[in-house]
PQR file with spaces between the fields and no chain letter, atoms N, CA, C, O and H, PARSE charges and radii, in Angstrom:
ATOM       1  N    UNK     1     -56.257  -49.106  154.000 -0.4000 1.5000
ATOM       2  CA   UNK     1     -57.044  -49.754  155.038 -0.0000 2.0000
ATOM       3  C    UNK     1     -57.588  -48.699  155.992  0.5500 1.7000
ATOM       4  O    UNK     1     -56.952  -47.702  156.332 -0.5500 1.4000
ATOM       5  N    UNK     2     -58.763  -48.990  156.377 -0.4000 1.5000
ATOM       6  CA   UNK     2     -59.607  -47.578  157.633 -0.0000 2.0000
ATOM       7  C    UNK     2     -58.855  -47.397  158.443  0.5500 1.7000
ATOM       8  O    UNK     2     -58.619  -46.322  158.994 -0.5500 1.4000
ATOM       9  H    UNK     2     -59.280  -49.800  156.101  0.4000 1.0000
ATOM      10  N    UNK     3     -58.163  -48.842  158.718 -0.4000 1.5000
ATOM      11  CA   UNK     3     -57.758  -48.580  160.478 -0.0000 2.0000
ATOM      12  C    UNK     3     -56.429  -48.182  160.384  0.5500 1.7000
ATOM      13  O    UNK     3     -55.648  -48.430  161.303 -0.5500 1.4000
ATOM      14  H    UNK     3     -58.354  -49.716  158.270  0.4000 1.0000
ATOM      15  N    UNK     4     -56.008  -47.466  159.163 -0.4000 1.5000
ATOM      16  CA   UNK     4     -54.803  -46.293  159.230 -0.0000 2.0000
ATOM      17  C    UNK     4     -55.141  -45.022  159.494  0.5500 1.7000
ATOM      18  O    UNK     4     -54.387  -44.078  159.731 -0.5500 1.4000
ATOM      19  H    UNK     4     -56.642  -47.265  158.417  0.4000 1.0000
ATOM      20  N    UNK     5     -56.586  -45.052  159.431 -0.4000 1.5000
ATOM      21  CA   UNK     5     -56.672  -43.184  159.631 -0.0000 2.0000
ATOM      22  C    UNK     5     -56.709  -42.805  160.708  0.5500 1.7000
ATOM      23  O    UNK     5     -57.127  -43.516  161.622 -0.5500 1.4000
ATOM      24  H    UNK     5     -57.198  -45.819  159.239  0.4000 1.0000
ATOM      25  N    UNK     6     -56.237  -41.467  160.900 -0.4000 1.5000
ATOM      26  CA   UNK     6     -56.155  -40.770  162.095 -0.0000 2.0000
ATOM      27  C    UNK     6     -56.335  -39.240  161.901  0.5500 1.7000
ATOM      28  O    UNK     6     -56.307  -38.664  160.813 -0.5500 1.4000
ATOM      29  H    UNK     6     -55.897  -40.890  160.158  0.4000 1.0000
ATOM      30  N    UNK     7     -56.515  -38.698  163.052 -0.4000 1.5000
ATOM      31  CA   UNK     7     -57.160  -37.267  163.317 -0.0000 2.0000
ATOM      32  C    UNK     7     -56.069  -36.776  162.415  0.5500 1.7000
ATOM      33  O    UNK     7     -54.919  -37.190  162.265 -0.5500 1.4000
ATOM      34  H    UNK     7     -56.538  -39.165  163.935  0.4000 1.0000
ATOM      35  N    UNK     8     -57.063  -35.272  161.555 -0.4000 1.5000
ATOM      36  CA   UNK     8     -55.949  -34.811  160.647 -0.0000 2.0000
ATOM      37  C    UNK     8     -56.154  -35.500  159.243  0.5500 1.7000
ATOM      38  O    UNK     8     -56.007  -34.681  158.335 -0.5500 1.4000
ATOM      39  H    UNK     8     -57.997  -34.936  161.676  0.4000 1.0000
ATOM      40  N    UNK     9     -56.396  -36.534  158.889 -0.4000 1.5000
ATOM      41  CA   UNK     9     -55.939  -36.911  157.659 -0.0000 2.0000
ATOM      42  C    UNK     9     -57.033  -36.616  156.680  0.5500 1.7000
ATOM      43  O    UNK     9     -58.227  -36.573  156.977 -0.5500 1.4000
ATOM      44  H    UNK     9     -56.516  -37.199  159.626  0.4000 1.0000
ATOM      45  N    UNK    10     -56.422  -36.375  155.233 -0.4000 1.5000
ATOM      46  CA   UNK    10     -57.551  -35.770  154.202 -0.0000 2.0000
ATOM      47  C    UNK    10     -57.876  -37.268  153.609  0.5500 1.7000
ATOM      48  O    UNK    10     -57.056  -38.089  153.198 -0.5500 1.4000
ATOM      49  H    UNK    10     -55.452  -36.410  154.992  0.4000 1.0000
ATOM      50  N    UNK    11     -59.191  -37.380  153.675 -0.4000 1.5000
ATOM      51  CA   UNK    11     -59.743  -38.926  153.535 -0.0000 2.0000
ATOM      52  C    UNK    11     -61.166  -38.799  152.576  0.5500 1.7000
ATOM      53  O    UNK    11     -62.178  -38.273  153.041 -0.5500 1.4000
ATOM      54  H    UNK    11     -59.857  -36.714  154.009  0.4000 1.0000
ATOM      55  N    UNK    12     -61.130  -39.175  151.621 -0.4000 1.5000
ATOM      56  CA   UNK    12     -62.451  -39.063  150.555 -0.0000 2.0000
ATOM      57  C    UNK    12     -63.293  -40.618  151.108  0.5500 1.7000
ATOM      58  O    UNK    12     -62.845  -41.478  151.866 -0.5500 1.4000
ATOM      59  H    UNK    12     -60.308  -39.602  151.243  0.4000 1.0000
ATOM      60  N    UNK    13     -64.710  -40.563  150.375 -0.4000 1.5000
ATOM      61  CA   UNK    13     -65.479  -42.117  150.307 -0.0000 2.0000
ATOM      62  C    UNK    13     -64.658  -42.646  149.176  0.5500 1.7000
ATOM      63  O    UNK    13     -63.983  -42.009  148.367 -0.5500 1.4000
ATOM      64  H    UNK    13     -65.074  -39.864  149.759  0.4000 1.0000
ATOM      65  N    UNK    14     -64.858  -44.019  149.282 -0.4000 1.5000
ATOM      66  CA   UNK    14     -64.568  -44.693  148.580 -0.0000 2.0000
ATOM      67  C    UNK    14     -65.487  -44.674  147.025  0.5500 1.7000
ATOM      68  O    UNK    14     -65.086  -45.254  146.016 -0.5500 1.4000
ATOM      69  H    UNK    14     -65.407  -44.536  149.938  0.4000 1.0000
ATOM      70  N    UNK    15     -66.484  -44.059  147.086 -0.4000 1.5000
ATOM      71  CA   UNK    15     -67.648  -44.029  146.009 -0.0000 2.0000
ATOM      72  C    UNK    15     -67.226  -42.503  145.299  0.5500 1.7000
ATOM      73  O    UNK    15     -67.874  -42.042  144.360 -0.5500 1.4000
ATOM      74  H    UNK    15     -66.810  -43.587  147.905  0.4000 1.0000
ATOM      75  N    UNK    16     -66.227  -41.916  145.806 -0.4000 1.5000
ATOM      76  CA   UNK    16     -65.632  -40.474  145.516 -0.0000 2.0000
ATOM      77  C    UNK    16     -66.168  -39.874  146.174  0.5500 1.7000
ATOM      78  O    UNK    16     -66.629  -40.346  147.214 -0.5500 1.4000
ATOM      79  H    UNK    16     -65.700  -42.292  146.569  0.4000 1.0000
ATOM      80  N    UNK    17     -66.365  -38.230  145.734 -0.4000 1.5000
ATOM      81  CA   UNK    17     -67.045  -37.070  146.461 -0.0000 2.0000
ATOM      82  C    UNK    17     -65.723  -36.013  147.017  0.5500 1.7000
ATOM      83  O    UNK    17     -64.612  -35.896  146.500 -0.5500 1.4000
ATOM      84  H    UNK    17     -65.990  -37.847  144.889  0.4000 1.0000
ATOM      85  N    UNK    18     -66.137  -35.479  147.944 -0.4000 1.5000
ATOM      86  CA   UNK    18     -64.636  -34.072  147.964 -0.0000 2.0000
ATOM      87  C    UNK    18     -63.837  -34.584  148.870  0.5500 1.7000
ATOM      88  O    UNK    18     -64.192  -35.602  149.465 -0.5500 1.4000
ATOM      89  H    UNK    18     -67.040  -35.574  148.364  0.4000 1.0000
ATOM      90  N    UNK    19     -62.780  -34.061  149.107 -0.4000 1.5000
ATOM      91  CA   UNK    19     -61.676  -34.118  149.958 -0.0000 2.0000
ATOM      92  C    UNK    19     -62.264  -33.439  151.855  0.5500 1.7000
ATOM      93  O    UNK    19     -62.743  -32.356  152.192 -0.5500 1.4000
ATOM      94  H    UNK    19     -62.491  -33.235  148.624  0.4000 1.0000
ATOM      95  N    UNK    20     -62.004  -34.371  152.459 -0.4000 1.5000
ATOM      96  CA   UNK    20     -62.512  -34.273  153.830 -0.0000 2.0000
ATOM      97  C    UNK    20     -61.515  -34.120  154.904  0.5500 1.7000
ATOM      98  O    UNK    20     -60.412  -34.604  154.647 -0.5500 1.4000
ATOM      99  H    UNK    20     -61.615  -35.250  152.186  0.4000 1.0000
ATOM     100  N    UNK    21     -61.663  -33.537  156.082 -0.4000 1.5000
ATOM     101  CA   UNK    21     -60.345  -33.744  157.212 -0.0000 2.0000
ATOM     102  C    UNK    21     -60.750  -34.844  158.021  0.5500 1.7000
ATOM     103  O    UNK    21     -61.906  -35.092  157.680 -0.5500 1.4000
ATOM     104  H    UNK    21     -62.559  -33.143  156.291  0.4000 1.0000
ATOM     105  N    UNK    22     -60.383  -35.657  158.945 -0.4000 1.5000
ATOM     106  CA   UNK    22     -60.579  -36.263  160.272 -0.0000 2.0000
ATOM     107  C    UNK    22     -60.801  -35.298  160.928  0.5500 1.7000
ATOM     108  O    UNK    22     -59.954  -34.409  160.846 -0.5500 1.4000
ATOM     109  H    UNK    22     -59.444  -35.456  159.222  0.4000 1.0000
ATOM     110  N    UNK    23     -61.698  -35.119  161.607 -0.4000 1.5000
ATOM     111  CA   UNK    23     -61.795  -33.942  162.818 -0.0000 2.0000
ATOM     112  C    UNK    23     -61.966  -34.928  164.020  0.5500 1.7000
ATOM     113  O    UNK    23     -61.126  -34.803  164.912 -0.5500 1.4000
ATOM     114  H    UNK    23     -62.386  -35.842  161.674  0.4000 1.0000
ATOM     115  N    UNK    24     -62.856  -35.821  164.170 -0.4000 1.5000
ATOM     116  CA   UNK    24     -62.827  -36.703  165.580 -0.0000 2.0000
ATOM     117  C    UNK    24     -63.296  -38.238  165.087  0.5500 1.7000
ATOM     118  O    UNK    24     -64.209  -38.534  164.317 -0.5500 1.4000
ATOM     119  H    UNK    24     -63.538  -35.923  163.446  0.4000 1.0000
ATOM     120  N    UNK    25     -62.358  -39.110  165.795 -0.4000 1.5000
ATOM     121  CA   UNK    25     -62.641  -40.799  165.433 -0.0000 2.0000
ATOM     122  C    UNK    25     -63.192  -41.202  166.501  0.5500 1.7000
ATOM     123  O    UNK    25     -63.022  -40.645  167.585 -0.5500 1.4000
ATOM     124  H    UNK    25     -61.615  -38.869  166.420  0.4000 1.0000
ATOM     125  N    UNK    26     -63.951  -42.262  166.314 -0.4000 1.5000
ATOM     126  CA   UNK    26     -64.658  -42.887  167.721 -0.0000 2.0000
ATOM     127  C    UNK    26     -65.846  -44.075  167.706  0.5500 1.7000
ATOM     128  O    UNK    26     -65.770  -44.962  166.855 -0.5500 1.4000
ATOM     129  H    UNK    26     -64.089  -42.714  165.433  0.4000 1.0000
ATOM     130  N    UNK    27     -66.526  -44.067  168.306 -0.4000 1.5000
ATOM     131  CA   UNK    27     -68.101  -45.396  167.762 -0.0000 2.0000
ATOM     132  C    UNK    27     -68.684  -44.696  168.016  0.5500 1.7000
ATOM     133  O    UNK    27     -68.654  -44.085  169.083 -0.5500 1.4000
ATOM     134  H    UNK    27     -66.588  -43.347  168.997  0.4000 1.0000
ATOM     135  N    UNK    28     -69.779  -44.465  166.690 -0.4000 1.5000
ATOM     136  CA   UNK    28     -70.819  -43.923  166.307 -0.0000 2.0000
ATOM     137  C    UNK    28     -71.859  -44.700  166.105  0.5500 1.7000
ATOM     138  O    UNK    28     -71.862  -45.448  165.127 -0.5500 1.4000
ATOM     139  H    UNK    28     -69.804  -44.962  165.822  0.4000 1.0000
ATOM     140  N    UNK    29     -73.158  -44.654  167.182 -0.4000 1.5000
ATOM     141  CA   UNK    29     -74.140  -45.399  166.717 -0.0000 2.0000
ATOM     142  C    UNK    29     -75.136  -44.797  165.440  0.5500 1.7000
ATOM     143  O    UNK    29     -76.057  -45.443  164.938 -0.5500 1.4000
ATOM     144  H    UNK    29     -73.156  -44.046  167.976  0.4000 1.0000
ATOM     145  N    UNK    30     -74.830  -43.757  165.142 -0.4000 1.5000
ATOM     146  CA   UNK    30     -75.440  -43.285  163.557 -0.0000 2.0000
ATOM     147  C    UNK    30     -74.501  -44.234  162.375  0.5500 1.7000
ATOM     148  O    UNK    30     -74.998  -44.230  161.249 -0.5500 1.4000
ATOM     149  H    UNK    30     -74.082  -43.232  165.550  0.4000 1.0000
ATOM     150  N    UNK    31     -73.299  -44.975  162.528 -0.4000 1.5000
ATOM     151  CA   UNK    31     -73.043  -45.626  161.809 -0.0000 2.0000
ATOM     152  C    UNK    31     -72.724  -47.136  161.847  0.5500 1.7000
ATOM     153  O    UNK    31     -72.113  -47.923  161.123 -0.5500 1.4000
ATOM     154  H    UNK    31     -72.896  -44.978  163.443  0.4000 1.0000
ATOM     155  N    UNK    32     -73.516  -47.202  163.195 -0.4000 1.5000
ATOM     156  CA   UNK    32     -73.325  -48.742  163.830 -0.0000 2.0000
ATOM     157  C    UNK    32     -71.930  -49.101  163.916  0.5500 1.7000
ATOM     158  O    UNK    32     -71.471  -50.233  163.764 -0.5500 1.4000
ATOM     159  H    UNK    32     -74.012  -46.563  163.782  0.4000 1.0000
ATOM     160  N    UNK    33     -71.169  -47.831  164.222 -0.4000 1.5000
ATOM     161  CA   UNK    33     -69.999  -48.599  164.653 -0.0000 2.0000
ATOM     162  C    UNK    33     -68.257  -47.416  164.693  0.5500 1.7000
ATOM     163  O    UNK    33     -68.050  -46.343  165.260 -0.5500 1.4000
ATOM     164  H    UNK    33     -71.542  -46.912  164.345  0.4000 1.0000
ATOM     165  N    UNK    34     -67.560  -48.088  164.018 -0.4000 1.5000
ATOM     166  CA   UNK    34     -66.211  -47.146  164.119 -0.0000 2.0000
ATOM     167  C    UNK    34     -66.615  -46.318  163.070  0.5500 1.7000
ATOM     168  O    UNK    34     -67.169  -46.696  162.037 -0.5500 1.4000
ATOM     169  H    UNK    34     -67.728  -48.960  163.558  0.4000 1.0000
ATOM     170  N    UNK    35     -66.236  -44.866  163.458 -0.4000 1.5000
ATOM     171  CA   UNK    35     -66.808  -43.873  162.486 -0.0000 2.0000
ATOM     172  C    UNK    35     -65.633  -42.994  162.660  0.5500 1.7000
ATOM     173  O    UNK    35     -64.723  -43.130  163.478 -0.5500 1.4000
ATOM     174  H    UNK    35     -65.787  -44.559  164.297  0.4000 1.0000
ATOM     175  N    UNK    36     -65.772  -42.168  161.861 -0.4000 1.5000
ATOM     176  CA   UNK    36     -65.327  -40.601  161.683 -0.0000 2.0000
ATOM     177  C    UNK    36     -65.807  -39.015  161.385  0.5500 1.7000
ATOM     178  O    UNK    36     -66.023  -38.634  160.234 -0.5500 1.4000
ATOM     179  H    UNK    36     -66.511  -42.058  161.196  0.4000 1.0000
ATOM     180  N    UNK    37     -65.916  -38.347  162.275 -0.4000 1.5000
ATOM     181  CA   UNK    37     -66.335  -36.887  162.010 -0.0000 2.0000
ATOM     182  C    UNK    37     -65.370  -36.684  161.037  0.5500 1.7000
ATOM     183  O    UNK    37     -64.180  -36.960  161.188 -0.5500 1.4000
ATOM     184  H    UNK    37     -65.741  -38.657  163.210  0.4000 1.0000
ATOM     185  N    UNK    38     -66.315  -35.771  159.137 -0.4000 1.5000
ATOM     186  CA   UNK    38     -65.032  -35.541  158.328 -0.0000 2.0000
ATOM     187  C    UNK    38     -65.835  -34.132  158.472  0.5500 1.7000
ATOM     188  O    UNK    38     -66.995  -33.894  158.810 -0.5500 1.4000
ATOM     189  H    UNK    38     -67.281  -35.547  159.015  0.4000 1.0000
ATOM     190  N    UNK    39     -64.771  -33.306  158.084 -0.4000 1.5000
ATOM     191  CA   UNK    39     -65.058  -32.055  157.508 -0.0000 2.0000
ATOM     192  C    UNK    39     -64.708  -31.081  156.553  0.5500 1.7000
ATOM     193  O    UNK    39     -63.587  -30.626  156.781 -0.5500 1.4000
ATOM     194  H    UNK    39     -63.829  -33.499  157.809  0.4000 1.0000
ATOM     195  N    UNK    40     -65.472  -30.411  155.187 -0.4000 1.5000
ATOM     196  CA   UNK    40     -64.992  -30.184  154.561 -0.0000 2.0000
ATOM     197  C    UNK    40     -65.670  -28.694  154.034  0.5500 1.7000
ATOM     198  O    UNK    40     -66.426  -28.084  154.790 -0.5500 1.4000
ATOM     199  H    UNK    40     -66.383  -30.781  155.001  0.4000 1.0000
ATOM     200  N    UNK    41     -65.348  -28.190  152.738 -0.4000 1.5000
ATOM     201  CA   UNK    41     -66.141  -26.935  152.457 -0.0000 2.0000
ATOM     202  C    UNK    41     -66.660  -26.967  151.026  0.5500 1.7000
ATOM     203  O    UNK    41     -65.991  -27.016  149.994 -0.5500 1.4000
ATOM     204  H    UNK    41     -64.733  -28.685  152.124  0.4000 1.0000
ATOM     205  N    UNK    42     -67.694  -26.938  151.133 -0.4000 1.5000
ATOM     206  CA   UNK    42     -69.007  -26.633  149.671 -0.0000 2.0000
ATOM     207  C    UNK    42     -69.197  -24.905  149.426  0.5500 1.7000
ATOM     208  O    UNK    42     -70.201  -24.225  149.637 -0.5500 1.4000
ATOM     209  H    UNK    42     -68.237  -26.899  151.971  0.4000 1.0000
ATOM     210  N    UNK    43     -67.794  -24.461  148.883 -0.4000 1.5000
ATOM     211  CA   UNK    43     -67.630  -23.246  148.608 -0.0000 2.0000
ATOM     212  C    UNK    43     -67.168  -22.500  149.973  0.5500 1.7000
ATOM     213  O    UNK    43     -65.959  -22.675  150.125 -0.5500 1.4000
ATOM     214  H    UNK    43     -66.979  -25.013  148.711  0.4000 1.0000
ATOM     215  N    UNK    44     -67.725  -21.745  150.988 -0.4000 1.5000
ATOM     216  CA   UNK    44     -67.432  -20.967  151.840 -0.0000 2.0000
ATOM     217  C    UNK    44     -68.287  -21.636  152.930  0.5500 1.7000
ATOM     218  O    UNK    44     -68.205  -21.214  154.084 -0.5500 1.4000
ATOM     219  H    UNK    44     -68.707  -21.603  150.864  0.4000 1.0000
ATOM     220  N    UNK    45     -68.875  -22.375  152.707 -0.4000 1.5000
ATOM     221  CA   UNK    45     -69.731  -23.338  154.008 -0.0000 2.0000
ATOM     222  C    UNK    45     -69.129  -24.355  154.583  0.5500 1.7000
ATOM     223  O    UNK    45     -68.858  -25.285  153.823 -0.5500 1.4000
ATOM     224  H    UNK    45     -68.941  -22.718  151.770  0.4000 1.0000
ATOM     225  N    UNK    46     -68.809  -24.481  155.789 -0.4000 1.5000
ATOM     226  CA   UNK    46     -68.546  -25.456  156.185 -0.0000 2.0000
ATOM     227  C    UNK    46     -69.568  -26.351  155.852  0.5500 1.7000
ATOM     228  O    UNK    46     -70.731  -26.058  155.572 -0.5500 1.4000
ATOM     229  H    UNK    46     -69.029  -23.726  156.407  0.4000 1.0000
ATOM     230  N    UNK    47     -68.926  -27.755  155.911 -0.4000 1.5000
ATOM     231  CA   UNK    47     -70.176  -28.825  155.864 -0.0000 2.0000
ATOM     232  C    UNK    47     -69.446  -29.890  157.348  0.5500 1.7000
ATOM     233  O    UNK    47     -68.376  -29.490  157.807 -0.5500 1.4000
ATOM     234  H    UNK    47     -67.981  -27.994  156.138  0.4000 1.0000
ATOM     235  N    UNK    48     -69.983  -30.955  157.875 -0.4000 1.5000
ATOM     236  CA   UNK    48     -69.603  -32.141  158.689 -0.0000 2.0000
ATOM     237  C    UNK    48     -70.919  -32.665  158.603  0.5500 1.7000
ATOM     238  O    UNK    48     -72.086  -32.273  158.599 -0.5500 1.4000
ATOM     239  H    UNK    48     -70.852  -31.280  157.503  0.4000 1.0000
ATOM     240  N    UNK    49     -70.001  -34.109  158.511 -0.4000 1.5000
ATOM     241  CA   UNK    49     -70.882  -35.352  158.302 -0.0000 2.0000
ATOM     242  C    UNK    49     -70.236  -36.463  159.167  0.5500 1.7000
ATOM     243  O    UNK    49     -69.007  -36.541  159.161 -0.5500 1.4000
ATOM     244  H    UNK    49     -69.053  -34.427  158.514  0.4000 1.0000
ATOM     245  N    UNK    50     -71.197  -37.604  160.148 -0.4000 1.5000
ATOM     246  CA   UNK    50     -70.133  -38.760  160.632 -0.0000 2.0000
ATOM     247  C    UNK    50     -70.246  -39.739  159.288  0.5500 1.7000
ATOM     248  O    UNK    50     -71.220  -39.637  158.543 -0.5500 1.4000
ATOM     249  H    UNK    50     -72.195  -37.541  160.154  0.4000 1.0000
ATOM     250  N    UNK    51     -69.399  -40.495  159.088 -0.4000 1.5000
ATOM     251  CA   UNK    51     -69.443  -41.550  158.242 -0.0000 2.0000
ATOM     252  C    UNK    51     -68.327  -42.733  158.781  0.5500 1.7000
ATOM     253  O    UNK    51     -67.266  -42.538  159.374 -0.5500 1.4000
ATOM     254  H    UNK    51     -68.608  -40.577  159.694  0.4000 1.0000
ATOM     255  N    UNK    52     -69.094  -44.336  158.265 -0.4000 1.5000
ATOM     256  CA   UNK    52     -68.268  -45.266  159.079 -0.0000 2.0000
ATOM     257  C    UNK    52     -66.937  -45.311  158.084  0.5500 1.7000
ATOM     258  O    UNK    52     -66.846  -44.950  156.910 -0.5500 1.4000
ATOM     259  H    UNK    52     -69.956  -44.494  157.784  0.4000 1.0000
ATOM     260  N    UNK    53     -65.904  -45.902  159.000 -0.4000 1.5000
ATOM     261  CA   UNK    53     -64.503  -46.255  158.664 -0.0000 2.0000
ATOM     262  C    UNK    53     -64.150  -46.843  157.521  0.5500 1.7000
ATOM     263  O    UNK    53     -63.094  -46.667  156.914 -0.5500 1.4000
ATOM     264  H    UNK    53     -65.977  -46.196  159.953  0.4000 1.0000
ATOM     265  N    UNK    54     -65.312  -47.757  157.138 -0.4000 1.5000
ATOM     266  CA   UNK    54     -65.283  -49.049  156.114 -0.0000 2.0000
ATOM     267  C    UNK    54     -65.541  -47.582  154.752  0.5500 1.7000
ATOM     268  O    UNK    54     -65.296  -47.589  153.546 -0.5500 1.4000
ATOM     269  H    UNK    54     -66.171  -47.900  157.631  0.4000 1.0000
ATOM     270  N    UNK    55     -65.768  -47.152  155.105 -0.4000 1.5000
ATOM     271  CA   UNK    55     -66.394  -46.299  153.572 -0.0000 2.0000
ATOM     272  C    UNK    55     -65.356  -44.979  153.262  0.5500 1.7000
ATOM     273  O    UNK    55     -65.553  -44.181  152.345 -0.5500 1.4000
ATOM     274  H    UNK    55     -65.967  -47.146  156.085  0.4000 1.0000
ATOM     275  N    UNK    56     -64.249  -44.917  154.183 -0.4000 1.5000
ATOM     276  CA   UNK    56     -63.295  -43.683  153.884 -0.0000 2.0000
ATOM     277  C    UNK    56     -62.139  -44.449  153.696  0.5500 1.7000
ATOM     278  O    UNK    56     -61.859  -45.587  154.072 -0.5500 1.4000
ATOM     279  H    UNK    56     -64.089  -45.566  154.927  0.4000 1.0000
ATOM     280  N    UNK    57     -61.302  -43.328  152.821 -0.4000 1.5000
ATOM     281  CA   UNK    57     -59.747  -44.138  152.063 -0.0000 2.0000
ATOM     282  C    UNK    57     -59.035  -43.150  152.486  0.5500 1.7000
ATOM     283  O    UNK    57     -59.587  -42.059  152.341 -0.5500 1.4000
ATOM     284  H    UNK    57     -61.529  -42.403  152.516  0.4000 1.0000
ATOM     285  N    UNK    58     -58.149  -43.134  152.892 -0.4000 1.5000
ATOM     286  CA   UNK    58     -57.110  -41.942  152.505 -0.0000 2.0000
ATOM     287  C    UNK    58     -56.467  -41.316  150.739  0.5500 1.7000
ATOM     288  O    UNK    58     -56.199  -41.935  149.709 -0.5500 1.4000
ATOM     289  H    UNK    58     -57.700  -44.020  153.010  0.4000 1.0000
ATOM     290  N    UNK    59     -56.424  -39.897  151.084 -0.4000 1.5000
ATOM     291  CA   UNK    59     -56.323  -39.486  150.050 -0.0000 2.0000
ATOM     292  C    UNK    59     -54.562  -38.842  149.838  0.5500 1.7000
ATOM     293  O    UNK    59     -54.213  -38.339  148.770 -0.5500 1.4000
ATOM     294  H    UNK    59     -56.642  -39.395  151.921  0.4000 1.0000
């Protein structure tokens, strides 16, 4: 369930894709709503993306 995650946790989409951290939770109007800053690395790059709650699982 979303509303287990918390700062810290390694959390993928539900549609797959890579392994992400929680870096900051909060309401995001880029996702109309409860979201999460994830962050992760595409080789030596950082990447961050917000994405809403409903669409991350814990991993």
């Amino acid at each position: 369930m979303s509303s287990d995650i918390k700062l810290g946790d390694v959390v993928q989409l539900k549609s797959g894709g890579p392994k992400m951290t929680i870096q900051k939770l909060g309401t995001f109007t880029t996702v109309g709503g409860p979201g999460a800053v994830c962050v992760w690395f595409d080789g030596s790059k950082e990447q961050k993306q917000v994405f809403a709650l409903v669409t991350l699982q814990k991993i």
